[in-house]
C-alpha positions as CSV (number, residue, x, y, z in Angstrom):
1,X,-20.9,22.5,-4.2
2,X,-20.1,20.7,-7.4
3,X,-17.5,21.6,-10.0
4,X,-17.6,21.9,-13.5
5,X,-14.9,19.6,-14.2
6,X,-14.3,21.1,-17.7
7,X,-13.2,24.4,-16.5
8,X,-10.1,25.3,-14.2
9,X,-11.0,25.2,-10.4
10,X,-9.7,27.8,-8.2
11,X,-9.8,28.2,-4.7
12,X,-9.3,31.6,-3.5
13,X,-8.4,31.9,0.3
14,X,-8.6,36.0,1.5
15,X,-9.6,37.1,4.8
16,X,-10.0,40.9,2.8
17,X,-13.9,40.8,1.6
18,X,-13.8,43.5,-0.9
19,X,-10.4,41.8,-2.4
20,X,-12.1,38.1,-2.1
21,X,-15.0,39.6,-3.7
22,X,-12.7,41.4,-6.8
23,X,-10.8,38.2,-7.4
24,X,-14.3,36.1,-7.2
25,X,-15.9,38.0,-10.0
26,X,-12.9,38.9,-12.1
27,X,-11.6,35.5,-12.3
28,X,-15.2,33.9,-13.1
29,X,-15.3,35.9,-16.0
30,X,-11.9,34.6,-17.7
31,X,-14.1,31.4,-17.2
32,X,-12.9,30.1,-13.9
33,X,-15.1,28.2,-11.3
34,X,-13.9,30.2,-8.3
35,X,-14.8,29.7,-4.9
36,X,-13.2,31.9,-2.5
37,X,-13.2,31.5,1.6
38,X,-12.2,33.7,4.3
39,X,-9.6,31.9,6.6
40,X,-7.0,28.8,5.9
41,X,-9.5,26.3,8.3
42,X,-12.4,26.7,5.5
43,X,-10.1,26.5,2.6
44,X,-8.3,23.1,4.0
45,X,-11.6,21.6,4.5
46,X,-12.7,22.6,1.3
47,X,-9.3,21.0,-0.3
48,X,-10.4,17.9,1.1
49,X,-13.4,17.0,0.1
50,X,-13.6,19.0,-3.6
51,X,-10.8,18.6,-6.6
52,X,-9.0,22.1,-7.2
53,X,-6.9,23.0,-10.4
54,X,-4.8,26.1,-8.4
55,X,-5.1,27.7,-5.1
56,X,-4.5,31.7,-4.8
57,X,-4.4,32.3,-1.2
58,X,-3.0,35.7,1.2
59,X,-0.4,34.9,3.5
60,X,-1.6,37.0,6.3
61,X,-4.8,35.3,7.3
62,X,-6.6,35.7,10.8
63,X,-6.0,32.1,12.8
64,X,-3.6,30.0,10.4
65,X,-1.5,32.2,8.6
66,X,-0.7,31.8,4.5
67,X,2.6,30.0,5.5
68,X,1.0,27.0,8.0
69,X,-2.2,26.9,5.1
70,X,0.3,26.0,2.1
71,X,2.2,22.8,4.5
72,X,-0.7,22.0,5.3
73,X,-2.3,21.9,2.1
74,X,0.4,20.2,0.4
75,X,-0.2,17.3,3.1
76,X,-3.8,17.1,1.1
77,X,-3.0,17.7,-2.3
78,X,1.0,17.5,-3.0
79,X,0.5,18.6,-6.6
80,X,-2.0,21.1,-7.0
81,X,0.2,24.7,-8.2
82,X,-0.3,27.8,-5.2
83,X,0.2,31.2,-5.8
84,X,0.5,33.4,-2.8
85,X,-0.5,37.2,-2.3
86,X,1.9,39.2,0.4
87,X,2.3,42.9,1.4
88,X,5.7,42.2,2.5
89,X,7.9,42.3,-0.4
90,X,11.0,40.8,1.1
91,X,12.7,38.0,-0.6
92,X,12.8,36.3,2.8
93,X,9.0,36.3,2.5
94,X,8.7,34.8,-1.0
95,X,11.7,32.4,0.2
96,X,9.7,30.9,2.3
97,X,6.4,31.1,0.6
98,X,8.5,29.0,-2.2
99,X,9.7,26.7,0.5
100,X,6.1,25.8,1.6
101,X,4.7,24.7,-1.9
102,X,4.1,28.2,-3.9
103,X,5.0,27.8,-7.2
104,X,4.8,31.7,-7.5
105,X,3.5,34.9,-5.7
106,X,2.6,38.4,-6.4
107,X,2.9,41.7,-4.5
108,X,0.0,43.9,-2.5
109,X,-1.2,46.0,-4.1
110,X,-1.5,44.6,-8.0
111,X,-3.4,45.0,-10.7
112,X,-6.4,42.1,-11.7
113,X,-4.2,42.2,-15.6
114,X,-1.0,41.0,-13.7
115,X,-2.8,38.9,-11.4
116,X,-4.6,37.0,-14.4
117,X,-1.4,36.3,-15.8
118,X,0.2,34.7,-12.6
119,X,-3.1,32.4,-12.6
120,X,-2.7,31.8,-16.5
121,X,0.7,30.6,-16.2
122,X,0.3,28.7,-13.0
123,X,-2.7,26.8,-15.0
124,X,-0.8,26.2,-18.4
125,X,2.4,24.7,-16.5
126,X,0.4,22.8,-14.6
127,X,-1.4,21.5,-17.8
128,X,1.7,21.0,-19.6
129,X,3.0,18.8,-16.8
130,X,-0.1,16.7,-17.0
131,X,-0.7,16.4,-20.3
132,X,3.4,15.2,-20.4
133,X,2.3,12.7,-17.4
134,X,-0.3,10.8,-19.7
135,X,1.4,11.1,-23.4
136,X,4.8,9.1,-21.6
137,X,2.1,6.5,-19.5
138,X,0.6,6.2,-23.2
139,X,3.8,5.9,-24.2
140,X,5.0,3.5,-22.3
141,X,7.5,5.7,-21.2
142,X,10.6,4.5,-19.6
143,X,12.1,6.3,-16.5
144,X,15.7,7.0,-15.6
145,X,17.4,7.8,-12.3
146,X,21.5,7.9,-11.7
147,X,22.4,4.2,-10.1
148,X,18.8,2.5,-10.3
149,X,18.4,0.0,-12.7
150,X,14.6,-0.7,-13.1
151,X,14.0,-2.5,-16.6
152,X,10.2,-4.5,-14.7
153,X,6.9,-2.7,-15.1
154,X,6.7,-2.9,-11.3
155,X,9.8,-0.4,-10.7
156,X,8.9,1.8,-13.7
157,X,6.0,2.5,-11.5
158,X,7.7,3.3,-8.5
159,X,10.2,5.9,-10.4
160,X,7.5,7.5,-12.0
161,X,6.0,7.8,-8.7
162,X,9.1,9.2,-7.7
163,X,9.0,11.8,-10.5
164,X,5.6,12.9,-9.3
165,X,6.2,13.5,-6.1
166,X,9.7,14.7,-5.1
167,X,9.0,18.3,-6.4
168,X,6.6,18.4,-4.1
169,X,7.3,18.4,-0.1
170,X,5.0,16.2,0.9
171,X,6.3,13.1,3.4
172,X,7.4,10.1,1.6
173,X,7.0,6.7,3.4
174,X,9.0,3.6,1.2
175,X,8.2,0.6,2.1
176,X,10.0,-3.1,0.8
177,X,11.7,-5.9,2.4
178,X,15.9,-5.5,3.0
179,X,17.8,-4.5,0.2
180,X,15.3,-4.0,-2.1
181,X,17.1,-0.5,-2.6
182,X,15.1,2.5,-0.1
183,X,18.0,4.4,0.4
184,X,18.4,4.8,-4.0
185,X,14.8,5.6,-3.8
186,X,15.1,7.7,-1.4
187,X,18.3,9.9,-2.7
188,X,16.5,9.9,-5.8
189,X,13.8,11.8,-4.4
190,X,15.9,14.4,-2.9
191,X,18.1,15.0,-5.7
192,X,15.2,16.0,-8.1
193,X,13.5,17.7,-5.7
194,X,13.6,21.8,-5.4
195,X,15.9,20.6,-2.0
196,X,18.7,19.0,-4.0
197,X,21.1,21.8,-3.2
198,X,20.3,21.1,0.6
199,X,22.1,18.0,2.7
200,X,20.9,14.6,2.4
201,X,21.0,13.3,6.5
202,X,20.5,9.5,6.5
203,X,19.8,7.7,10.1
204,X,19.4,4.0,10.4
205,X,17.1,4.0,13.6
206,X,18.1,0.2,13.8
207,X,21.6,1.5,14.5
208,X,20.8,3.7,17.4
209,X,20.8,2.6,20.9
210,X,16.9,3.9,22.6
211,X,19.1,5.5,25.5
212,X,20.7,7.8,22.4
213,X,17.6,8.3,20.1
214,X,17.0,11.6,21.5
215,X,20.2,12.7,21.2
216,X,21.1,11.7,17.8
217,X,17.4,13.6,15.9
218,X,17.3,16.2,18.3
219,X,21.0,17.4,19.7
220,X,21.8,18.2,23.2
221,X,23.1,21.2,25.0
222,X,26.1,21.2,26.7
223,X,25.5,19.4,30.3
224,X,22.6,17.3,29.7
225,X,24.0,14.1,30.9
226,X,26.9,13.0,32.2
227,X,29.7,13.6,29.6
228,X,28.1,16.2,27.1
229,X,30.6,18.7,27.1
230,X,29.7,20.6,24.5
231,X,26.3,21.2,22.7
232,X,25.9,19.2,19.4
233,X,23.4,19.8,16.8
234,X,20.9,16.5,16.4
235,X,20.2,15.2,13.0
236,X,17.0,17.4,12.2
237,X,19.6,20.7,12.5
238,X,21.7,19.1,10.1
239,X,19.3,18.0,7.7
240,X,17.7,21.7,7.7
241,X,16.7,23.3,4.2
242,X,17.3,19.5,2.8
243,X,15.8,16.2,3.3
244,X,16.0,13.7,6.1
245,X,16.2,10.2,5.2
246,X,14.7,8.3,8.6
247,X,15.6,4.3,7.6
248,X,13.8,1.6,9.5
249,X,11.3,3.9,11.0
250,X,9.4,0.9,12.7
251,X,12.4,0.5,15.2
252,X,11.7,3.7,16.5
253,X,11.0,3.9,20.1
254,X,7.5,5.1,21.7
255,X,8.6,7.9,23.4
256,X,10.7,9.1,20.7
257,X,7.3,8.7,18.2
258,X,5.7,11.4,20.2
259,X,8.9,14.0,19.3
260,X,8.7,13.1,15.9
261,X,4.8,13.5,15.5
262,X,5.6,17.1,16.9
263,X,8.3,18.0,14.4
264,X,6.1,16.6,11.4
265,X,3.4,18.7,12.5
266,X,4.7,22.0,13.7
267,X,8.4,21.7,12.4
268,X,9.8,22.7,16.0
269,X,11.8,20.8,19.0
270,X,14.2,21.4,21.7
271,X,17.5,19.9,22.0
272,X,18.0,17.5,25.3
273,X,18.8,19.2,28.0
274,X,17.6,22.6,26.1
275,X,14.4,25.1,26.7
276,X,15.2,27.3,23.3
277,X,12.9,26.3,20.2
278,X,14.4,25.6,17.3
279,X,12.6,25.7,14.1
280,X,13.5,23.3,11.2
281,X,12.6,23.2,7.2
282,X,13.2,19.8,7.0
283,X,11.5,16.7,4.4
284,X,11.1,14.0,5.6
285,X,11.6,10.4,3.9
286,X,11.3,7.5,6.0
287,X,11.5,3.9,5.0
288,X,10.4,0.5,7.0
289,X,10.6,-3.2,6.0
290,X,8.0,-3.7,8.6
291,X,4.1,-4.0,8.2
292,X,3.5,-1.0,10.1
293,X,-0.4,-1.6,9.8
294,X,0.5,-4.5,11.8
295,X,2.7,-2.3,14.5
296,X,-0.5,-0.5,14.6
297,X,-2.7,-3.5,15.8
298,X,0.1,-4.7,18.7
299,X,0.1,-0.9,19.7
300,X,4.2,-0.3,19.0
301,X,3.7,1.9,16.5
302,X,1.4,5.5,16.6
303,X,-1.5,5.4,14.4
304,X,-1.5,9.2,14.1
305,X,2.4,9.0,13.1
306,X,1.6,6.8,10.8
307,X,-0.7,8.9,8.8
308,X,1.5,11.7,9.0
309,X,4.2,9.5,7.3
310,X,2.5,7.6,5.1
311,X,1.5,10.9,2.9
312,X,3.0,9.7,-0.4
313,X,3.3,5.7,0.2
314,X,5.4,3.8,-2.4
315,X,6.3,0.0,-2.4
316,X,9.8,-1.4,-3.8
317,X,8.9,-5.2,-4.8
318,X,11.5,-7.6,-4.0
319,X,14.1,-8.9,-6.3
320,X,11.9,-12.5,-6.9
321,X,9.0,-10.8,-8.3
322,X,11.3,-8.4,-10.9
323,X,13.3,-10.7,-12.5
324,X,13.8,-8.6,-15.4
325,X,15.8,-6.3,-13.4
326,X,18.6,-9.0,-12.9
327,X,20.6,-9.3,-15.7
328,X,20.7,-5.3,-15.7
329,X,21.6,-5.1,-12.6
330,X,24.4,-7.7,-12.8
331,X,25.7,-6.0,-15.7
332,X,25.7,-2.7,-13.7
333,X,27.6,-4.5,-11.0
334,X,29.9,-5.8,-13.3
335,X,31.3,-2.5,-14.6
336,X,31.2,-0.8,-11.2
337,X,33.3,-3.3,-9.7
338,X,35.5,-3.3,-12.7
339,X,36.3,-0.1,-12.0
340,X,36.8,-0.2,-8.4
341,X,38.9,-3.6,-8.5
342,X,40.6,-2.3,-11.6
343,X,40.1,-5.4,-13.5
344,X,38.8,-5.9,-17.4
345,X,36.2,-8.5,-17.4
346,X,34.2,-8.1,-20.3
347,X,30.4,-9.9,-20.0
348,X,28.8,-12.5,-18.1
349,X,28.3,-15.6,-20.2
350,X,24.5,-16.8,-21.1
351,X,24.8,-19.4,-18.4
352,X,25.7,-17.3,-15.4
353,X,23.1,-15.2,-16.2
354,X,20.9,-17.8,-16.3
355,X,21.9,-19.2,-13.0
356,X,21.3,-15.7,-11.6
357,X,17.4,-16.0,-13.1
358,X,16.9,-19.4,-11.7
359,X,17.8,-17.8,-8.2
360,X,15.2,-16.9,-5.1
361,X,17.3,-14.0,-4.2
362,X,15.9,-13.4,-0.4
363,X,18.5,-10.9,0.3
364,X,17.4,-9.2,-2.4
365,X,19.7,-6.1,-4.8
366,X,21.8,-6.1,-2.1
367,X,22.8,-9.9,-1.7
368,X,23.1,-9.8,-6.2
369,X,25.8,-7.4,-5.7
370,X,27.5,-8.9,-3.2
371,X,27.2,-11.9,-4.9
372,X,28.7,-10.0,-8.4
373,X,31.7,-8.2,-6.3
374,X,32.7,-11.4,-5.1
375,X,32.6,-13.3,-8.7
376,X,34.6,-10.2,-10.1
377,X,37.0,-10.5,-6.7
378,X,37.9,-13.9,-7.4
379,X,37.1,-14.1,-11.2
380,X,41.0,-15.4,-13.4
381,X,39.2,-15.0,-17.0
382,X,38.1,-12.4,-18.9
383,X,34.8,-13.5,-18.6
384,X,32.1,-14.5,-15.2
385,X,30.7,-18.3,-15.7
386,X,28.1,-19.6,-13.6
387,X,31.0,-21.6,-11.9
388,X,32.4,-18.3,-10.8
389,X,28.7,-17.5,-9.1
390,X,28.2,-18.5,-5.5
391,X,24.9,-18.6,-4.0
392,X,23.9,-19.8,-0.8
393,X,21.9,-22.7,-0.6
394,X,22.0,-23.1,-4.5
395,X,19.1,-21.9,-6.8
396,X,15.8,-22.6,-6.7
397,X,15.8,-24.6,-9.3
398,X,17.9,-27.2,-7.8
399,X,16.5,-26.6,-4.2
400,X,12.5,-27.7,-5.7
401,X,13.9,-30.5,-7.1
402,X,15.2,-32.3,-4.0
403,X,12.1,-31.3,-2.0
404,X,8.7,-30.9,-2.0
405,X,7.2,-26.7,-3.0
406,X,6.6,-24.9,-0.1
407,X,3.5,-23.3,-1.8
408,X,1.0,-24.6,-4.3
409,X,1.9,-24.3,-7.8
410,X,0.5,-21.3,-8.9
411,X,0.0,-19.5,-6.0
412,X,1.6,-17.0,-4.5
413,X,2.3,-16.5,-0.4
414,X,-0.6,-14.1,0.1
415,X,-3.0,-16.1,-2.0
416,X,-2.0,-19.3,0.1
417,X,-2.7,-17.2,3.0
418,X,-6.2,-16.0,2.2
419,X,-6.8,-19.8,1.4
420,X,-5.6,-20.8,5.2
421,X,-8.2,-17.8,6.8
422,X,-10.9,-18.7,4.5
423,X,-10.4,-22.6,5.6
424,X,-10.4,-21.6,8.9
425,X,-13.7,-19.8,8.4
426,X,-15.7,-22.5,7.6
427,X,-14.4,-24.8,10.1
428,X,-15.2,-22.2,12.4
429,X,-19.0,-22.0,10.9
430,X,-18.1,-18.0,10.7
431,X,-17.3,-18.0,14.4
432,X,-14.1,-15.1,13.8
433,X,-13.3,-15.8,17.8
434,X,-12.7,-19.6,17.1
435,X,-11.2,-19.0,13.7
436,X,-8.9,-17.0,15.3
437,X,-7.7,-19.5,17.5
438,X,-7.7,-22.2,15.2
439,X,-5.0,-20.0,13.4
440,X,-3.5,-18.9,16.4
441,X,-3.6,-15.2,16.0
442,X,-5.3,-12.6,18.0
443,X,-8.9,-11.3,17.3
444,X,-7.6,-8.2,16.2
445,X,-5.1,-9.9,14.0
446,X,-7.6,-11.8,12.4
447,X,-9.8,-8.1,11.8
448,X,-6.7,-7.1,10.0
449,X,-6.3,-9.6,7.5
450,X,-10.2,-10.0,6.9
451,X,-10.3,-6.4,5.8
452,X,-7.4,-7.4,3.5
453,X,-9.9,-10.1,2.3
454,X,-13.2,-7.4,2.0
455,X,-14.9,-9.6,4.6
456,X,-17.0,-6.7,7.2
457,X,-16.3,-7.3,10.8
458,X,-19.5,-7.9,12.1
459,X,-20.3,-8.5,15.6
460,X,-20.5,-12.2,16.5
C-alpha cells in the first residue's frame, strides 16, 4: 500500500471489527488515509516499512497488548503522536498508557465527534511542532541547554537532536571520545524529558569490578553471597520512573550483556540471589568512547544489544574539531571557578585565548577546564595571560614546528586512513586476504573498514 503523502496518515490498531470498521470509514471521510489492523504484530510491521502521521490504537488487543505495542512502537518511530482507546477508566491506566508514548487517550464507549477531536488535536500539535522544527533549521536557530556551551555548527546539531528526542522514550546511545561532555548530554536529555521529575542514576561500568556488576544494576537479596546482609535495591530500582545513565557501556561484561538485553526488551529482572520479578519503567541512556561496531567484529560486544541501544545514536565531536566552542567555554570556566574560588578575575586577555585556539586539546572539555581551574587557582592579577595557561606538551603550534606533521597537510586521520587501505589494495592486486595482511588486520577487520569505504565484499 502507498500513501498519499499530502493527507494525514493514520494507523488504526483494533482487534473489535465493527469498531475498526466505524473508525476506518468515519475518519476517511474528514480526509484521512486510514488503514486499520487487527492485532499490535500487523500494526508494528506496518510501522516499519510505511510513514504514519498518528497511531490510534486499543489497549486490550489479543497477543501484544496496547501497552507492549506503544514501547515497541516508539522503538520504530520515537516521534510519531499515539492516542490510545481503554475500557478501564483508571488513572493508573492512562498513567501508564502516558508513560509508554500516548500523547493522549479516550474512554470506551465515545462518541466518533469526541474521537475526531482527539485525532485533530493530536495532528495540529504534531504539525505545530514540525513546522517549529524547520522555521528554527531555516533560521538558523541557536539551541540552549543549562551548563553546555555549544557555539560550532557541529554541537548545535547534537542539541537539536537532543530536543527531538528526549520527549520521546526511546534509547539514547552517545557516542565521543573522553570528555567530550556525555554525561551533559546526557542530563540534558532527562531533564527535558516528560521523566525530569524522576531520578537521574548514573553508573560508570569502567568503575565496577565484573565480580560486582550484577550486584550494582540488579540488587541482591539478603544472603546471596557471603556478606549480603541485607537486600539492597540495584541501580535499575533506583532509577525507576526516571532515566538511567549507563557510562562506558563497551566495558560491560558478556554475561552481564545478556541481563541487560532482557531488561531493554521486557523491562523485568531478578535481583541476585532473588526468584521475585521485578518490573522497572526505566530510560535508558548509555554512552561509549569505544567503536562498538568494532566490539561487534572481535565478538566482545552483542550485536543484538547493540541495536537495542543504538535507537537514537548521537555523536559529540571532540574539542579539536569545534574550536569555536573554546573561548566560550573558557569564559564559562572562568566565572564558575570565580565563584567557587571566590576570586574576581575579570577576562582572559586576547593572547591566552589565542594560546587556548592554537591547542590539540586530546583530553578534550574536560582537560580545558582543568586547565582554566588551575590558571584561576594560581592566577595574582586581575586578569588570565597565556603565561598563566599550562598545557602539556605545549600547543600545537609550537609542537609542528620542531617536527615533522604526523598527517598530510590537508587531510584528516580517517582520510589518511582510507588512503593506507586503498594503497594496500592495489599492491594486493584486489587480493582483500593479502591486503589484509599487508596491513596487519584481520579479514574481518579489513570487511569493516571497506564497507566504511562503499567497496562490496565480494568473494575472492
Amino acid at each position: 500500500m502507498f500513501f498519499d503523502l499530502t493527507m494525514p496518515n493514520i494507523l488504526i490498531v483494533e482487534d473489535e471489527p465493527r469498531m475498526r470498521r466505524l473508525l476506518e470509514i468515519s475518519l476517511g471521510e474528514d480526509g484521512h488515509a486510514v488503514t486499520a489492523v487487527p492485532d499490535a504484530e500487523t500494526g508494528l510491521k506496518f510501522l516499519q516499512r510505511e510513514p504514519v502521521d498518528l497511531v490510534l490504537t486499543d489497549l486490550k488487543l489479543p497477543g501484544m497488548n496496547g501497552l507492549e505495542f506503544l514501547q515497541e512502537a516508539r522503538r520504530i518511530n520515537a516521534v510519531v503522536p499515539m492516542v490510545v482507546m481503554t475500557a478501564y477508566g483508571s488513572v493508573e491506566t492512562a498513567v501508564e498508557a502516558m508513560k509508554a508514548g500516548a500523547g493522549d487517550y479516550v474512554l470506551k464507549p465515545f462518541s466518533m465527534a469526541e474521537m475526531k477531536l482527539k485525532v485533530a488535536k493530536e495532528l495540529d500539535v504534531q504539525r505545530v511542532r514540525d513546522e517549529n522544527r524547520s522555521l528554527r533549521e531555516a533560521l538558523g536557530k541557536r539551541y540552549h541547554f543549562q551548563n553546555i556551551v555549544a557555539r560550532s555548527p557541529k554541537m548545535q546539531e547534537v542539541l537539536a537532536l537532543v530536543e527531538r528526542v528526549a520527549p520521546t522514550n526511546a534509547t539514547v546511545l552517545i557516542g565521543g571520545e573522553s570528555g567530550v561532555g556525555k554525561d551533559l548530554i546526557a542530563r540534558a536529555i532527562h531533564q527535558h524529558s516528560r521523566r525530569s521529575s524522576g531520578p537521574f542514576i548514573k553508573i560508570n561500568s569502567t568503575a565496577i569490578p565484573d565480580t560486582l556488576f550484577e550486584s550494582e544494576l540488579f540488587g541482591f537479596e539478603k544472603g546471596a553471597f557471603t556478606g549480603a546482609n541485607a537486600s539492597k535495591p540495584g541501580k535499575f530500582e533506583l532509577a525507576d520512573k526516571g532515566s538511567l545513565f549507563l557510562d562506558e557501556i563497551g566495558d560491560v561484561p558478556a554475561p552481564i550483556q545478556v541481563k541487560l538485553l532482557r531488561v531493554l526488551q521486557e523491562r523485568e529482572f531478578e535481583r541476585l540471589g532473588g526468584t521475585k520479578t521485578i518490573k522497572v519503567d526505566v530510560r535508558l541512556i548509555a554512552a561509549t568512547n569505544k567503536d562498538l561496531r568494532a566490539a561487534l567484529e572481535q565478538g566482545t560486544f552483542r550485536e543484538d544489544l547493540y541495536y537495542r541501544l543504538n535507537v537514537v545514536p548521537i555523536d559529540i565531536a571532540p574539542l579539536r574539531e569545534r574550536r569555536e566552542d573554546i573561548p566560550d567555554l573558557a569564559r564559562h570556566f572562568l566565572e564558575r571557578f570565580n565563584r567557587d574560588n571566590g576570586k574576581q578575575i575579570e577576562q582572559l586577555t586576547p593572547e591566552a585565548v589565542s594560546k587556548l585556539m592554537e591547542y590539540h586539546w586530546p583530553g578534550n572539555v574536560r582537560q580545558l577546564e582543568n586547565t582554566i581551574e588551575r590558571a584561576v587557582a594560581l592566577a595574582t592579577a586581575s586578569v588570565i595571560d597565556a603565561a598563566d595557561i599550562h598545557l602539556d606538551g605545549g600547543s600545537a603550534k609550537s609542537a609542528a614546528s620542531s617536527q615533522s606533521p604526523v598527517l598530510p597537510e590537508g587531510m584528516t586521520l580517517e582520510q589518511w586512513e582510507d588512503e593506507i587501505i586503498q594503497e594496500a589494495l592495489r599492491r594486493a592486486g584486489g587480493n582483500k586476504s593479502q591486503a589484509a595482511r599487508l596491513l596487519g588486520l584481520s579479514r574481518n577487520a579489513l570487511r569493516y573498514r571497506l564497507s566504511k569505504l562503499g567497496v562490496a565484499d565480494e568473494t575472492e
